[in-house]
C-alpha positions as CSV (number, residue, x, y, z in Angstrom):
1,X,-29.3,-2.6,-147.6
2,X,-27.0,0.6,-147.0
3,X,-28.6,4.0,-147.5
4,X,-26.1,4.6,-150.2
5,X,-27.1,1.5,-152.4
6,X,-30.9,2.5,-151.8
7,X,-30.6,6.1,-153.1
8,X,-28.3,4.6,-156.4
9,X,-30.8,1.9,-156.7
10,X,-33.9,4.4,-156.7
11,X,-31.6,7.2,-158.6
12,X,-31.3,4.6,-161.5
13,X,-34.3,3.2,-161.2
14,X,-36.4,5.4,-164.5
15,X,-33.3,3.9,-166.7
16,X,-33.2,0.3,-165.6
17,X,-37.4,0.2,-166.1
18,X,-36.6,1.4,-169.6
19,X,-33.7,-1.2,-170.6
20,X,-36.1,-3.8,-169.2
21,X,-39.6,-2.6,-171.0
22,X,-37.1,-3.1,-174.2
23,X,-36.1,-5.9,-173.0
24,X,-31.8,-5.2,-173.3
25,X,-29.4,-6.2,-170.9
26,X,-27.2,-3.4,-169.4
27,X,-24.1,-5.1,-171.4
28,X,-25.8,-5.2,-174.7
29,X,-26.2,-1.2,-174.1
30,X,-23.1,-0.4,-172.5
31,X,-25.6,1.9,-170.3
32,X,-26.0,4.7,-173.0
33,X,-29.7,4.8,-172.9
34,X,-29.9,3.8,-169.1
35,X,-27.7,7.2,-168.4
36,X,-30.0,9.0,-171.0
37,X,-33.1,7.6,-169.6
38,X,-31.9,8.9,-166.4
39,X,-30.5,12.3,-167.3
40,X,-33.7,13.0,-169.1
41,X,-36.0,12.3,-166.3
42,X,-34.1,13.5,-163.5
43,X,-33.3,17.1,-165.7
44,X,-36.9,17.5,-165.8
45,X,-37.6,16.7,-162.2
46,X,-34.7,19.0,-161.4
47,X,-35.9,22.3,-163.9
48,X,-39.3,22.0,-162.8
49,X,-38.3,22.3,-159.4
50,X,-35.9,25.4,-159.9
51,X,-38.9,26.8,-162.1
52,X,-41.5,26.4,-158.8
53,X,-43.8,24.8,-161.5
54,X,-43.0,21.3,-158.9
């Protein structure tokens, strides 16, 4: 496995948990909540970081 595919696979990783805990198939969703998921969790990761709260 390339680097590449391991940081996209671990960069969409909080998403795809999500979509599988609800039990919905990337092409019922279209990936709307997987980007969400991810934008959500990674924004936080990212503020709390430039805060130095992280």
């Amino acid at each position: 496995m390339s680097l590449l595919h391991w940081l996209a696979t671990g960069f969409l990783l909080p998403g795809d948990l999500v979509i599988r805990k609800l039990d919905i198939s990337l092409e019922e969703d279209g990936g709307i909540l997987r980007s969400f998921v991810n934008m959500c969790f990674w924004g936080i990761i990212v503020g709390l970081f430039a805060l130095g709260v992280y």
